[in-house]
Residue, then its C-alpha position, 0 to 999 in steps of 0.5 A: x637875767x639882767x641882759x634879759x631885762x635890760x633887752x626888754x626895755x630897750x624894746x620898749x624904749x623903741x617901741x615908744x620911740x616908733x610909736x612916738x615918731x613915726x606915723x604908722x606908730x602914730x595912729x596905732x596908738x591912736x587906733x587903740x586909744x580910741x578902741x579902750x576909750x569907746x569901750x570904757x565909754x560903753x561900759x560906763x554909760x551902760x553901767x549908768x543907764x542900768x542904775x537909772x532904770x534900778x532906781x526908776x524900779x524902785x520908785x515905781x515899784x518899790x514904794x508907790x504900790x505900797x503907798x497907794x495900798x496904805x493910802x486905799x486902806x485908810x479911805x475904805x476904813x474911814x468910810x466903813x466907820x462913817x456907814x457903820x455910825x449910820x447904819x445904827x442911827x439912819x435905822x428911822x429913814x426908811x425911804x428907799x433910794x437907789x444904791x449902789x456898790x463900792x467897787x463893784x458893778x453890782x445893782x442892788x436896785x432901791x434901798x433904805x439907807x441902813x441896807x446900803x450901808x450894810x452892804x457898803x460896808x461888807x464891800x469896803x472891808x473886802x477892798x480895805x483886806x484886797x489892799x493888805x494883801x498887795x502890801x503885804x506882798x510888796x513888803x521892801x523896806x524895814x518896819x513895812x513887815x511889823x507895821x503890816x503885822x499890826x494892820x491885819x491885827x487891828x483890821x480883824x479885831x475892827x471888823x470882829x466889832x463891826x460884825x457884832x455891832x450888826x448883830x446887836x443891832x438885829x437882836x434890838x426890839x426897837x432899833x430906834x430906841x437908843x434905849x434899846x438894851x442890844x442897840x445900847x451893845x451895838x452902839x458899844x462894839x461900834x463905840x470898841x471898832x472906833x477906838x481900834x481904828x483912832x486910839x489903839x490896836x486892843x491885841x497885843x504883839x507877841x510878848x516876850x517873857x519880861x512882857x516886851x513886844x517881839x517883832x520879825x524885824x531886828x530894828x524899826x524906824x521911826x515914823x513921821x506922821x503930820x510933821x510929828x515924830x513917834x518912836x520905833x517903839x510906840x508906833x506899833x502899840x498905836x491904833x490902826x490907823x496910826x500904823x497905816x500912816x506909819x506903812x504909808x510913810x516908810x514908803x514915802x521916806x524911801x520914795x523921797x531919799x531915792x528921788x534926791x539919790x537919783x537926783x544927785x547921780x543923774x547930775x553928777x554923771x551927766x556932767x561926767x559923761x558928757x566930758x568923756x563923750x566930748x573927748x572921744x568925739x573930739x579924738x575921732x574928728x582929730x584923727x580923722x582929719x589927720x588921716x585925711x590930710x596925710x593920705x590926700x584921701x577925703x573918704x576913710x569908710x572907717x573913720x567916717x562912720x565911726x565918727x558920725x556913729x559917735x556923735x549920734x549915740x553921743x547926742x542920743x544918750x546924753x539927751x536922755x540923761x539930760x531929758x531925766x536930769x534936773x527938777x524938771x527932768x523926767x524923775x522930776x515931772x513923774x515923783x514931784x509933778x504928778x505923783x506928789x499930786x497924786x498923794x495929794x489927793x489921796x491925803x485930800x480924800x482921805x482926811x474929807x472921807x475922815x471929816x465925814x465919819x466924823x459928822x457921822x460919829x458926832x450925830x450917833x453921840x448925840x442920838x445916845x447922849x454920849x457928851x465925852x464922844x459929842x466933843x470928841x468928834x467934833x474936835x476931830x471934824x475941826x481938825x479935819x476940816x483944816x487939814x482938807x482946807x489946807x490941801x486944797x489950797x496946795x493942791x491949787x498951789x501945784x496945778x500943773x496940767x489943764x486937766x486939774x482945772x475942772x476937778x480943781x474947780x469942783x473941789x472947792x465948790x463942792x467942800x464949799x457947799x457939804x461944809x455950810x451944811x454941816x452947821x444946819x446938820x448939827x443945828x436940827x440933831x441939837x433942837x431938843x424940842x424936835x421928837x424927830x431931831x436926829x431922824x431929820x439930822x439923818x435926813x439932810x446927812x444922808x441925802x443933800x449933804x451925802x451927794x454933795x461929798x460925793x460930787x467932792x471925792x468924785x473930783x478928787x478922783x478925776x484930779x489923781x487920775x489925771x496926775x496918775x495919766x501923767x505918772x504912768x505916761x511920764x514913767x512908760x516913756x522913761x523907761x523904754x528910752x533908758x532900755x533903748x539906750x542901754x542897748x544902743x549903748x552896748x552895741x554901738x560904742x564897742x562897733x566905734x571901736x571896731x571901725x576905727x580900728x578897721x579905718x586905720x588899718x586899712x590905711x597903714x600901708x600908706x605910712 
């Protein structure tokens, strides 16, 4: 047993010695250095470019639809509660004007204001249920689950007030008369759907024997609204739209830790990459050159295509992550560029859309004579209006292609103008001397000022559609090149092997 050990290092000492000394042992070890070497490289840029795409996935599909659904939820519910305050105080102004449908191609042809409305908000409570739906089947990340639970709890028990809002409203004698005994009801299921919308979800969750809230998820997060912090077990008790903000922020936290997580990988395995494809490259050039000066041959087929084949995907794949890499980088242009800026646009619209039924709220408290909901809404359209301000100037603040200047542009002047209607609006609801004080309020609501919103969310639409151009375009492209490289990858650097093992076997004979 001991000489049978000690033979078998003596044969790898001449091994070695062999593989050290002369050079036929010489550029087999070369041959299957680099042999493993572009096999690991293969693997390990594979392997990496597999997790690019994993992490771009998740991005686009993980959390984005999720956002965009929360997003489109709440603007739909915000203009149901801005009709829906109409649709009782708008019953005076019978001229009919042409309408039409949101979401939809349908012509109604000419309608008074209070039949649009009506149609308007069957429609938007369709859409509002269409994007629960793709929420709820996008459900990735804990509390999406409970935060869904809650929303199609608060949108059901919403449209149930809405529903008998309406038939209060038609069991009215007089459906101008805020007096009216079932117009005195309509406006208090109205009064009930506005408080499940901004105060609180009135159906519990299910309760467990001690009263405690039992949810399907073992844990919740917090959730992070406007800057502020509502605990995992608060939000769900909240209102329908707090738990929107809370599904829209789940996602917007995962979208932002998998952009600093992609961030951070790209980074570090592009410096690392680099240095492997530098070493096989440079390993390639050095053999080939030795190859060449010891055989007096200036063609090795082998060697030569094996090198030339390695710089190439070399300088293709480290392109790509480079092209990805850094703030400005694909992963940058599609999450902080274009889609920040589509989410933007979203909070712009949704927050306008909010300050609008707030004017709508003010001017159906003051035609009941409601003081405590009279201050209420105006000290919502206040901070509404600042939030729209505000986002405006960011939005401004982050123009980054020619196509946002024109919506830019009619953003501000549109606000501008819908926002010095609003004093003239409450100016003629609060002329006590006026008989017809809130059917001409309704008036210059419902017309001058409707269009001028109008002309303002249709320029916010053209801004994120514009940014949304980019999104799609920026993420298609990625994502073809990093599939393309990952096949070129796993194809191509196993056949350098390949060649350089073919290239210097055909020339061993030669030492």
């Amino acid at each position: 047993m001991r000489a049978r050990t000690v033979r078998r290092r003596t044969n790898l000492r001449n091994i070695w010695k062999q593989a050290r000394k002369t050079l036929k042992g010489q550029f087999l070890t070369f041959a299957s250095t680099l042999f493993i070497l572009s096999l690991v490289a293969g693997l390990l840029i594979t392997q990496a470019l597999r997790q690019a795409s994993t992490d771009l996935d998740m991005i686009a599909n993980g959390s984005v639809p999720s956002i965009d659904a929360a997003q489109a939820m709440s603007q739909y519910i915000e203009d149901i509660d801005a009709k829906a305050a109409d649709y009782l105080a708008a019953a005076s102004l019978t001229e009919q004007t042409p309408c039409s449908i949101i979401g939809s191609t349908r012509n109604p042809g000419n309608l008074t204001g209070h039949d649009c409305d009506q149609l308007n908000i069957d429609a938007e409570l369709i859409l509002a249920n269409k994007q629960l739906y793709i929420a709820i089947h996008n459900v990735t990340y804990p509390g999406e689950r409970t935060a869904l639970q809650r929303i199609t709890a608060g949108l059901e028990e919403y449209s149930n007030d809405i529903a008998i809002e309406e038939h209060e409203y038609g069991l009215a004698a007089s459906q101008t008369d805020p007096h009216d005994e079932h117009l005195q009801k309509a406006y208090q299921a109205y009064l009930a759907a506005t408080n499940v919308l901004n105060v609180r979800i009135t159906k519990p969750p299910t309760l467990d024997a001690n009263n405690t809230p039992v949810y399907d998820e073992a844990t919740l997060p917090n959730c992070n609204i406007e800057g502020r912090s509502i605990a995992a077990n608060d939000w769900p008790l909240g209102s329908l739209q707090e738990n929107i903000d809370c599904l829209s922020s789940i996602n917007k936290g995962y979208l932002d830790a998998a952009y600093t997580d992609t961030m951070n990988f790209l980074g570090i395995t592009t410096a690392l990459l680099s240095l492997l494809c530098l070493v096989l490259c440079g390993l390639l050039v050095f053999v080939l050159l030795r190859m060449i000066l010891l055989t007096h041959r200036l063609v090795n087929p082998g060697l030569t295509l094996a090198t030339l084949t390695a710089f190439v995907v070399s300088f293709v794949v480290l392109t790509n992550f480079i092209g990805m890499s850094g703030r400005h980088g694909a992963f940058g242009l599609m999450v902080k560029d274009a889609y920040e800026s589509v989410y933007d646009s979203t909070l712009l619209k949704r927050y306008a859309t909010a300050a609008n039924a707030d004017e709508s709220r003010w001017l159906i408290a003051v035609d009941f004579s409601d003081q405590a909901e009279i201050q209420r809404w105006q000290q919502d359209w206040d901070t509404n209006r600042t939030h729209v301000n505000a986002l405006i100037a960011q939005a401004v603040g982050n123009r980054t292609w020619p196509e946002e200047d024109q919506p830019l542009a009619n953003i501000q002047s549109h606000w501008k103008i819908y926002t010095d209607i609003d004093p003239q609006i409450r100016a003629l609801a609060m002329k006590t001397t006026n008989p017809a004080r809130i059917h001409d309020a309704e008036t210059l609501s419902t017309g001058k000022s409707n269009d001028n919103f109008s002309a303002f969310t249709d320029a916010v639409d053209r801004l994120g559609q514009a940014n949304r151009g980019y999104y799609s375009r920026t993420y298609t492209l990625t994502n073809a090149a990093v599939l393309h490289n990952i096949l070129l990858s796993s194809m191509l650097f196993p056949l350098i092997g390949l060649l350089t093992v073919w290239g210097i076997a055909r020339r061993l004979k030669d030492f």
